[in-house]
N, CA, C and O atoms as CSV, one atom per row, in Angstrom:
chain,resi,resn,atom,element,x,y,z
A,1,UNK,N,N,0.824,-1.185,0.000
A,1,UNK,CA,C,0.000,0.000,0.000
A,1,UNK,C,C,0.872,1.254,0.000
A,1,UNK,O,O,0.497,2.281,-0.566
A,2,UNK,N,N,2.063,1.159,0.653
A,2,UNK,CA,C,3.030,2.519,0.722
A,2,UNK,C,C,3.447,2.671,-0.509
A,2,UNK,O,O,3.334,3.793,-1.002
A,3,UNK,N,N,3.993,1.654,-1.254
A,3,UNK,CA,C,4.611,1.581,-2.287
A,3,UNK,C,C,3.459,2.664,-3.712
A,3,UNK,O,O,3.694,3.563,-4.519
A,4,UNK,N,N,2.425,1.970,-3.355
A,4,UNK,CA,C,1.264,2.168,-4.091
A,4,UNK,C,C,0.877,4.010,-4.628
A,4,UNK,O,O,0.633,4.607,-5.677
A,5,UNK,N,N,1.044,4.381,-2.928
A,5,UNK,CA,C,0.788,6.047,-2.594
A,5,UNK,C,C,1.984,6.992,-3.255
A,5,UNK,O,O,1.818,7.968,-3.986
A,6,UNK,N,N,3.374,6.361,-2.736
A,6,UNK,CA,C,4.456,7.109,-3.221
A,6,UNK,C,C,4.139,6.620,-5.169
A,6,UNK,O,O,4.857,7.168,-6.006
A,7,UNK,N,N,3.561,6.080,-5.416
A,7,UNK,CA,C,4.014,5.772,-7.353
A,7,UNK,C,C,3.086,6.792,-7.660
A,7,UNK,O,O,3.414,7.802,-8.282
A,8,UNK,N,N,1.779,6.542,-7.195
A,8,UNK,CA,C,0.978,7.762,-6.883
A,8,UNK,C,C,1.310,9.155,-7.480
A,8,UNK,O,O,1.155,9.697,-8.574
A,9,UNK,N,N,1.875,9.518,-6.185
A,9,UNK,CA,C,2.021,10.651,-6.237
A,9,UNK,C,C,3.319,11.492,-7.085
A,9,UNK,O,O,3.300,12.700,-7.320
A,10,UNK,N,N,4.821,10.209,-7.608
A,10,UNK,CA,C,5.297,10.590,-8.259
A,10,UNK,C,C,4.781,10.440,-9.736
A,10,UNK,O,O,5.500,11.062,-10.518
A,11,UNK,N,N,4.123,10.030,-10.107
A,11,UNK,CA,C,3.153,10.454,-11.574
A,11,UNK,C,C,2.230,11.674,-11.377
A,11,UNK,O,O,1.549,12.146,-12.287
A,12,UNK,N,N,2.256,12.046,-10.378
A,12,UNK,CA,C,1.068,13.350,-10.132
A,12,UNK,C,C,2.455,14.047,-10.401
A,12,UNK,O,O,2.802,14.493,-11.495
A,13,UNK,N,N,3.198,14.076,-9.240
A,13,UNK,CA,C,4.685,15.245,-9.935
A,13,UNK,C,C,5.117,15.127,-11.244
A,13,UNK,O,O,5.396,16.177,-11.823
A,14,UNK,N,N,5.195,14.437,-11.636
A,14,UNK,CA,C,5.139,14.595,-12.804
A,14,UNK,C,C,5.048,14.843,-14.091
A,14,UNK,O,O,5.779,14.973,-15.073
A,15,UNK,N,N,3.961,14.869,-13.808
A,15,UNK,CA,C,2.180,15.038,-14.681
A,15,UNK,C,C,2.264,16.640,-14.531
A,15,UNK,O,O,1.967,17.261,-15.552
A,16,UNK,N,N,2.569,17.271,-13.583
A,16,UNK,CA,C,2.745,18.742,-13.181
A,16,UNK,C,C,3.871,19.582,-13.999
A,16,UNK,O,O,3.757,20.560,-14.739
A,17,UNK,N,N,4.952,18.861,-13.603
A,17,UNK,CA,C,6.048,19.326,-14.381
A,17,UNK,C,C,6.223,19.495,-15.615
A,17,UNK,O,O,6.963,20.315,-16.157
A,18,UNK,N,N,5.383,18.539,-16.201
A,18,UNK,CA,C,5.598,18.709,-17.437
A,18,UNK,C,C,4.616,19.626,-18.591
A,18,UNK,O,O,4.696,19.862,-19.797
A,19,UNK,N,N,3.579,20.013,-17.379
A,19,UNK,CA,C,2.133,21.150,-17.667
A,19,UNK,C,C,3.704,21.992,-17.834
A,19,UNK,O,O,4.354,22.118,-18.871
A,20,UNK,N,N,3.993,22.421,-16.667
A,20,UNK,CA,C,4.455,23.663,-16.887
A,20,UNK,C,C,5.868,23.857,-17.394
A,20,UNK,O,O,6.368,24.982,-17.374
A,21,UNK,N,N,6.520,22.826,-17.840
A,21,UNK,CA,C,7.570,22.884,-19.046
A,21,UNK,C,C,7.078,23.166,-20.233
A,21,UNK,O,O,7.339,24.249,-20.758
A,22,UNK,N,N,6.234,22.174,-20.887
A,22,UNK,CA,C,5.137,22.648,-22.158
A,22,UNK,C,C,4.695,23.986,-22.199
A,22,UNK,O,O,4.766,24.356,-23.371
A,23,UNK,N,N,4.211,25.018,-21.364
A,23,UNK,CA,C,4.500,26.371,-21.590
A,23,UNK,C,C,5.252,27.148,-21.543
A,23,UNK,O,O,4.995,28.156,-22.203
A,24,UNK,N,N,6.460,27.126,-20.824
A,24,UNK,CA,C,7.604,27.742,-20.962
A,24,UNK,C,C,8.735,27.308,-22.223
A,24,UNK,O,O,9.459,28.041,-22.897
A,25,UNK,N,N,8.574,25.889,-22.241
A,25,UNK,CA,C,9.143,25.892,-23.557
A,25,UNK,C,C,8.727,26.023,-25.124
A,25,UNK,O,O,9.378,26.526,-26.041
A,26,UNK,N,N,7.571,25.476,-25.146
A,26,UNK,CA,C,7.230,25.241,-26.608
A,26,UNK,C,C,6.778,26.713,-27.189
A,26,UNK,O,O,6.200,26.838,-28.269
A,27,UNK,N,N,7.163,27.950,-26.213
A,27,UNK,CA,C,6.090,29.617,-27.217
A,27,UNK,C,C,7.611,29.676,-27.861
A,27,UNK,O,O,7.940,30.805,-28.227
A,28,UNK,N,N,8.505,28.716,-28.037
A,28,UNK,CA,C,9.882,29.457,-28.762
A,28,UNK,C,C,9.675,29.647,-30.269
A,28,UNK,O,O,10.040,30.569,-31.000
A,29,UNK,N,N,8.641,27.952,-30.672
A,29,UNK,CA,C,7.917,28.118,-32.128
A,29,UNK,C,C,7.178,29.065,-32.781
A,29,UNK,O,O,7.286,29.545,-33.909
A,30,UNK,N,N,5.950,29.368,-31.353
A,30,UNK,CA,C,5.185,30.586,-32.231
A,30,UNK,C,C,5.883,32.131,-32.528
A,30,UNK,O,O,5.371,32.969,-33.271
A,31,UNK,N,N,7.136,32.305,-31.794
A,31,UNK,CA,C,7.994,33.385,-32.325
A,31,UNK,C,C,8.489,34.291,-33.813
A,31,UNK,O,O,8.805,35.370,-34.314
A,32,UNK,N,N,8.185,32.458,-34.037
A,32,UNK,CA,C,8.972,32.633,-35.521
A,32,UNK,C,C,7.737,32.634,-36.655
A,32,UNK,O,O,8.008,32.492,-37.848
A,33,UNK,N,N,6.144,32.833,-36.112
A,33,UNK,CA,C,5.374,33.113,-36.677
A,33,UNK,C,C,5.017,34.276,-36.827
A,33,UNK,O,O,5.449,35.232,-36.183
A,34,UNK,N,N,4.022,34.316,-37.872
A,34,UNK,CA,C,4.065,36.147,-38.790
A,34,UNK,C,C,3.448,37.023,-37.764
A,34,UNK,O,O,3.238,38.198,-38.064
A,35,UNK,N,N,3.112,36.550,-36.504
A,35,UNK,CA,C,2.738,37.429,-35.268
A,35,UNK,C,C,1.461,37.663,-35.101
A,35,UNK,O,O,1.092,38.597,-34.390
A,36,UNK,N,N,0.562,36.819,-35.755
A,36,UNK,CA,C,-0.791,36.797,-35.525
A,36,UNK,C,C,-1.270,36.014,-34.573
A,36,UNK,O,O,-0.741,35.054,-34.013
A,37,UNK,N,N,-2.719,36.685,-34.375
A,37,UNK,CA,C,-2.771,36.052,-32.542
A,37,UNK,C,C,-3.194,34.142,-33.258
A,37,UNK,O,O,-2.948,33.139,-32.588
A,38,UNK,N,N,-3.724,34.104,-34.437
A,38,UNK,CA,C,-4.172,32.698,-34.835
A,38,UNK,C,C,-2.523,31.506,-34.705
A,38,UNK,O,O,-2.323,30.355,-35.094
A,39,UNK,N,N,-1.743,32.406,-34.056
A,39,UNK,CA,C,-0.263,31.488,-34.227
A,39,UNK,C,C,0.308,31.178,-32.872
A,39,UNK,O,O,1.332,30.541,-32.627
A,40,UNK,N,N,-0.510,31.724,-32.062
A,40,UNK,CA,C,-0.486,31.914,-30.401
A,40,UNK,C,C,-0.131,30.354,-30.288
A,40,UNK,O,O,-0.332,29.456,-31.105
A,41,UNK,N,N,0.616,30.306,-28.681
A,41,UNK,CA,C,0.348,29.314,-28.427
A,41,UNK,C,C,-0.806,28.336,-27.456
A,41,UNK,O,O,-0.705,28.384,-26.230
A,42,UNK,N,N,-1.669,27.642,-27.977
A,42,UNK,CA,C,-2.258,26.953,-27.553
A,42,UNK,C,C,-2.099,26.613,-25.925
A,42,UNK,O,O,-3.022,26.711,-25.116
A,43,UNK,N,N,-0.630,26.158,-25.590
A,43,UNK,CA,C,-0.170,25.581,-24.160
A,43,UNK,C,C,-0.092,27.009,-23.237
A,43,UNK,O,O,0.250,26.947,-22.056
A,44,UNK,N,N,-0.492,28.487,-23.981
A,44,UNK,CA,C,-0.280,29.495,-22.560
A,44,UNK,C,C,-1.913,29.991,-22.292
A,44,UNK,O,O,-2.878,30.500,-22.862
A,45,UNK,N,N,-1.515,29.516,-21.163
A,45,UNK,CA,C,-3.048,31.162,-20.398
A,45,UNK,C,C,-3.517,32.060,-21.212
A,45,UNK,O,O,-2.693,32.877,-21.623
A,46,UNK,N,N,-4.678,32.165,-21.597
A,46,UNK,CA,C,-5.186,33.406,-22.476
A,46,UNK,C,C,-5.415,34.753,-21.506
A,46,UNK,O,O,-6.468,34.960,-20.905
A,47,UNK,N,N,-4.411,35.507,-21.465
A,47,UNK,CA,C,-4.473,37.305,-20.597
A,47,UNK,C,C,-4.246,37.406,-21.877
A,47,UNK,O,O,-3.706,36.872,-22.846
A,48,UNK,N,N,-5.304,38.932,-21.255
A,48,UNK,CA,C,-5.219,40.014,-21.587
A,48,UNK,C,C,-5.234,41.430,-20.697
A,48,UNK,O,O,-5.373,41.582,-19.483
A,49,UNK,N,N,-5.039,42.406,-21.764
A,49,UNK,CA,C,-4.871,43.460,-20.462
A,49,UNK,C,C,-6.457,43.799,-19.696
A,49,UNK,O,O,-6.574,44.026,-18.491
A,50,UNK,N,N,-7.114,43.784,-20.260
A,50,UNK,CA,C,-8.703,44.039,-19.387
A,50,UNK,C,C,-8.316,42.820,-18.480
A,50,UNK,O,O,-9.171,42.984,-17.610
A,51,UNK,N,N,-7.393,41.356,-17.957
A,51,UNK,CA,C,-7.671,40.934,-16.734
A,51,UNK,C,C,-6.595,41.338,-15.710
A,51,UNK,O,O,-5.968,40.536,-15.018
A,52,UNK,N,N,-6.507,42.168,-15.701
A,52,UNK,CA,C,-5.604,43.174,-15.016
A,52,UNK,C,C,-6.226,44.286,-14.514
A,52,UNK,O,O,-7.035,44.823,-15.271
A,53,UNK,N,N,-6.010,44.910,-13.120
A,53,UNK,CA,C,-6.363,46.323,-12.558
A,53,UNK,C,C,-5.284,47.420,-12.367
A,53,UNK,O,O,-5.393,48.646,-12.368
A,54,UNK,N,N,-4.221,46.618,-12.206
A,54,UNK,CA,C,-2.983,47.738,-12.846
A,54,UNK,C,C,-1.657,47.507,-14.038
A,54,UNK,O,O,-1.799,46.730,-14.982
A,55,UNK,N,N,-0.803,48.044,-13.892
A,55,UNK,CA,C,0.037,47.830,-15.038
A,55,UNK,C,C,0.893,47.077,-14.572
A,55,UNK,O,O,1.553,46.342,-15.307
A,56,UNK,N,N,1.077,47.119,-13.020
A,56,UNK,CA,C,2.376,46.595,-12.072
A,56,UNK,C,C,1.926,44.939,-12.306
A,56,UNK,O,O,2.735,44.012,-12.349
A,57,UNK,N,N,0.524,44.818,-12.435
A,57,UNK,CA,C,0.178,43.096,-12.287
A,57,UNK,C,C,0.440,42.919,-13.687
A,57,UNK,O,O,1.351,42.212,-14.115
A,58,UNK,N,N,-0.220,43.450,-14.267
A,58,UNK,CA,C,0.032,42.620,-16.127
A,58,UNK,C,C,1.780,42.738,-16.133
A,58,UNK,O,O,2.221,41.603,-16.317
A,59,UNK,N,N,2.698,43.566,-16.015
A,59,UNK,CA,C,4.131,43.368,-16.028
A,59,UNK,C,C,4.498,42.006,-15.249
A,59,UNK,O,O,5.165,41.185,-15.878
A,60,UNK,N,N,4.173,41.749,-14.134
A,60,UNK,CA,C,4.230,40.356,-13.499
A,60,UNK,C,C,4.326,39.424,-13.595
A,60,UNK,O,O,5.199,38.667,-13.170
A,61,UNK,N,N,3.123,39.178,-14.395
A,61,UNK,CA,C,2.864,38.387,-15.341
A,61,UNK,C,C,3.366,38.119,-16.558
A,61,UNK,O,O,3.565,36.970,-16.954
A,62,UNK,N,N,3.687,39.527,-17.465
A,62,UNK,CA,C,4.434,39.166,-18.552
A,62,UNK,C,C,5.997,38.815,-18.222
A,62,UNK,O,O,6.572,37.965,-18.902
A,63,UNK,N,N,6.611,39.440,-17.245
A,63,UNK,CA,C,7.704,38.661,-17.032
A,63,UNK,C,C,8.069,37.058,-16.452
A,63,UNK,O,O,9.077,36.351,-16.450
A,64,UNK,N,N,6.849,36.939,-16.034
A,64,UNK,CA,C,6.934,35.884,-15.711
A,64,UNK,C,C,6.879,34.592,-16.926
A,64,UNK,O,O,6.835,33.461,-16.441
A,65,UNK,N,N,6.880,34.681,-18.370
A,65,UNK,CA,C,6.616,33.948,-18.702
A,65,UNK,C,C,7.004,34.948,-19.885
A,65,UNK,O,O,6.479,34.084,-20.587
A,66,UNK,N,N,7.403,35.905,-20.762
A,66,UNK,CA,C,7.707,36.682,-21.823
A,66,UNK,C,C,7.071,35.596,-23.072
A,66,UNK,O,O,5.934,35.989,-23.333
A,67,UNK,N,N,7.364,34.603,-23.759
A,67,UNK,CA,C,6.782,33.878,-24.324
A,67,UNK,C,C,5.594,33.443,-24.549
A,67,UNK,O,O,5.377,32.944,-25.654
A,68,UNK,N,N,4.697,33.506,-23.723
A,68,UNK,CA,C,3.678,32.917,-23.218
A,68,UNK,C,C,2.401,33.828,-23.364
A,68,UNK,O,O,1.243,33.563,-23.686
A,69,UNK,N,N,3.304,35.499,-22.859
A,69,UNK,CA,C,2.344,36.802,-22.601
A,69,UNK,C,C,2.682,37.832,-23.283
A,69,UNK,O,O,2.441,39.013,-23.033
A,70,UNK,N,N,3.559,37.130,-24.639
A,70,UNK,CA,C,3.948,38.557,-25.095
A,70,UNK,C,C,2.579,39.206,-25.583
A,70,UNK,O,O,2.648,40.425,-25.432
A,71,UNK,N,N,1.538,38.865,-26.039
A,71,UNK,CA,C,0.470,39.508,-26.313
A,71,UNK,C,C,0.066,40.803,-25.480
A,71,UNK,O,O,-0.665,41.666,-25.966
A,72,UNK,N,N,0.627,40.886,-24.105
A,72,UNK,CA,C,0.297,41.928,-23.089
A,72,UNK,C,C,1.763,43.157,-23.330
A,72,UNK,O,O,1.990,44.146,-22.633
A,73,UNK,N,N,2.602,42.641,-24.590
A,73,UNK,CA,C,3.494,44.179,-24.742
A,73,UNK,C,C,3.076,44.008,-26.559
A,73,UNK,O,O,3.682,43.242,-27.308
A,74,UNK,N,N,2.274,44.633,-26.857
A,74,UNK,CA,C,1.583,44.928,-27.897
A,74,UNK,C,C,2.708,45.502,-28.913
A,74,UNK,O,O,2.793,44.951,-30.011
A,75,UNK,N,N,3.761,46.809,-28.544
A,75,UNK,CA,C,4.654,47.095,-29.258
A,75,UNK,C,C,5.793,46.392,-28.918
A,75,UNK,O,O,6.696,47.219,-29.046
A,76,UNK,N,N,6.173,45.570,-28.636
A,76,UNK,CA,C,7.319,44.811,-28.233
A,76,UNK,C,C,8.602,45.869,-27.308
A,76,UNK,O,O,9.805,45.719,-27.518
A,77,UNK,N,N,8.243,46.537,-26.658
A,77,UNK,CA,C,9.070,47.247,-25.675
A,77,UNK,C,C,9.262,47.205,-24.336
A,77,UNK,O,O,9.528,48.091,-23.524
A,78,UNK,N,N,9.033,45.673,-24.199
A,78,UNK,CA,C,8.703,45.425,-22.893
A,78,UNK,C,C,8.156,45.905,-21.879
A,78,UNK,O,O,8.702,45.706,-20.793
A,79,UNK,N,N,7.202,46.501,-21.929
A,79,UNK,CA,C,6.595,47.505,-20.855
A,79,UNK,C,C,4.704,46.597,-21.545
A,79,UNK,O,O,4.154,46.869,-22.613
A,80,UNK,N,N,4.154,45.493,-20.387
A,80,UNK,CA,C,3.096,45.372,-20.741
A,80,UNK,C,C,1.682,46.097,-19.985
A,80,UNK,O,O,1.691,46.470,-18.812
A,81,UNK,N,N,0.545,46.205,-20.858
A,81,UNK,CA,C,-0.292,47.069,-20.811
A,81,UNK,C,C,-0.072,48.089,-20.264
A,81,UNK,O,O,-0.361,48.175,-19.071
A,82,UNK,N,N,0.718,49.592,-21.191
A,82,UNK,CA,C,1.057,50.546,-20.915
A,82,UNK,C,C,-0.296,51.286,-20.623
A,82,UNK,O,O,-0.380,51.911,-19.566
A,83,UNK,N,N,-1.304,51.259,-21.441
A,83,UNK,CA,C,-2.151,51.631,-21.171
A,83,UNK,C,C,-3.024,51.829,-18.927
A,83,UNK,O,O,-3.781,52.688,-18.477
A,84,UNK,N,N,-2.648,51.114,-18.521
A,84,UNK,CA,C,-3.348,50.665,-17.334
A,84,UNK,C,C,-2.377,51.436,-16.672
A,84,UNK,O,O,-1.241,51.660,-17.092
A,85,UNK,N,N,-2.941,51.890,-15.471
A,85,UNK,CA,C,-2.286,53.130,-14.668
A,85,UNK,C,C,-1.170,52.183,-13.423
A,85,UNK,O,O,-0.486,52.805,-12.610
């Protein structure tokens, strides 16, 4: 039964790790697309700046993941949703 819990739970770690490798790695492809949102990647979070209340959180976020959220620096100047105070 111990044996059982620990196999368990290392396929749950697992299973995790590799959610969140698949988004950090695979937005390297849609880069090299003509920059339309239809080229996005599938494996990131859909933000945008309306789910944000300031600019300090959408930056957060886009650094946290630049690949994933470049959609939230619209002109590519790293500064996302300039718009938001």
């Amino acid at each position: 039964m111990k044996h059982k819990k620990i196999k368990i739970i290392s396929i749950s770690t697992l299973m995790l790790a590799g959610i969140i490798i698949s988004c950090s790695d695979s937005g390297d492809s849609s880069e090299i697309t003509s920059g339309s949102s239809s080229g996005s990647n599938s494996n990131c979070p859909t933000k945008t700046c309306d789910d944000f209340k300031t600019q300090a959180q959408a930056q957060a976020t886009y650094n946290s993941n630049k690949t994933c959220y470049k959609n939230l620096d619209r002109d590519g100047n790293g500064k996302a949703c300039e718009s938001l105070k």
